[in-house]
Steps between C-alpha positions, in 0.01 A plus 500: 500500500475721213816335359381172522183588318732654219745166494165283466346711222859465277493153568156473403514682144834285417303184561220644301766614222706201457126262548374644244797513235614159591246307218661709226849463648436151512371423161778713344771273728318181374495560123840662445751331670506123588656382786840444541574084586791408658733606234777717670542719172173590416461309190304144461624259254321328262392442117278536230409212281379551124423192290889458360685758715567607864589837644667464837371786707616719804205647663508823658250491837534845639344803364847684438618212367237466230505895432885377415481225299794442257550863472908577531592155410738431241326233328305141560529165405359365166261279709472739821250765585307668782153385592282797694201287639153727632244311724208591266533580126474898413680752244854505650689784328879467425779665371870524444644729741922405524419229202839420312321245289191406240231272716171292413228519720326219505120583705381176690137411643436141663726330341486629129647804331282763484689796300850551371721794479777374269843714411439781766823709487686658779515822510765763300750673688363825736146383364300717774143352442421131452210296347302236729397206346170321668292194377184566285360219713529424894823281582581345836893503393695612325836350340806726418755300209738631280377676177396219235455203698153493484513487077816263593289251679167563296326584814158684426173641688326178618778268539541337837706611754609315838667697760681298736627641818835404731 
């Protein structure tokens, strides 16, 4: 009998523990990592339209897929990049851990840029400790292109952006 009481009692306090953490838990789950679709790599497809250029965009939709991002690649496209989406806008903090190239970050907020990062570098070799770049407003997205192609394409805090999704 007295074991019983002891096996109830540890259940107990583990419902108690994981009731009362699961709100946080939750709300960190929600706003960090989106839900992977049906895509069998990870990734969602889909683009980003400016008023005279387009950015076709892999999306990463795991959290150790975003913490990746285009770190150890080689290089991107001229019109590629890497589109990190966030279910409500915030200060998302970046950097460039394994970076072998230069990259603009270009902030996004329903539908509009909100901030750019232009010309970020990547960092020098056996560089121990790295900057992190964040918007000075809230952003919603964020959109990873090769260094210069937001001065290429004249794109500027305020224009519109549309995000379409595969």
């Amino acid at each position: 009998m007295k074991a019983n009481w002891f096996a109830i009692t540890v259940i107990l306090v583990g419902v108690i523990v994981i009731w009362s953490a699961w709100p946080t838990l939750h709300r960190r789950l929600d706003t960090q990592s989106p839900q992977p679709t049906s895509v069998s790599d990870g990734y969602g497809r889909g683009a980003v339209e400016f008023s005279d250029s387009r950015v076709n965009v892999t999306i990463p939709l795991t959290l150790p897929l975003q913490e990746r991002g285009l770190g150890e690649r080689t290089s991107l496209g001229a019109d590629d990049g890497m589109l990190f989406i966030y279910t409500t806008p915030g200060y998302p903090i970046f950097w460039m851990k394994h970076m072998r190239f230069a990259l603009d970050f270009v902030w996004l907020d329903h539908g509009q840029v909100v901030d750019i990062t232009a010309d970020v570098p990547a960092p020098a070799d056996g560089q121990v400790t790295l900057p992190t770049y964040q918007p000075d407003v809230p952003a919603s997205a964020v959109l990873e292109v090769r260094a210069g192609y937001a001065a290429r394409h004249h794109i500027s805090v305020g224009d519109a952006a549309k995000i379409d999704r595969y």
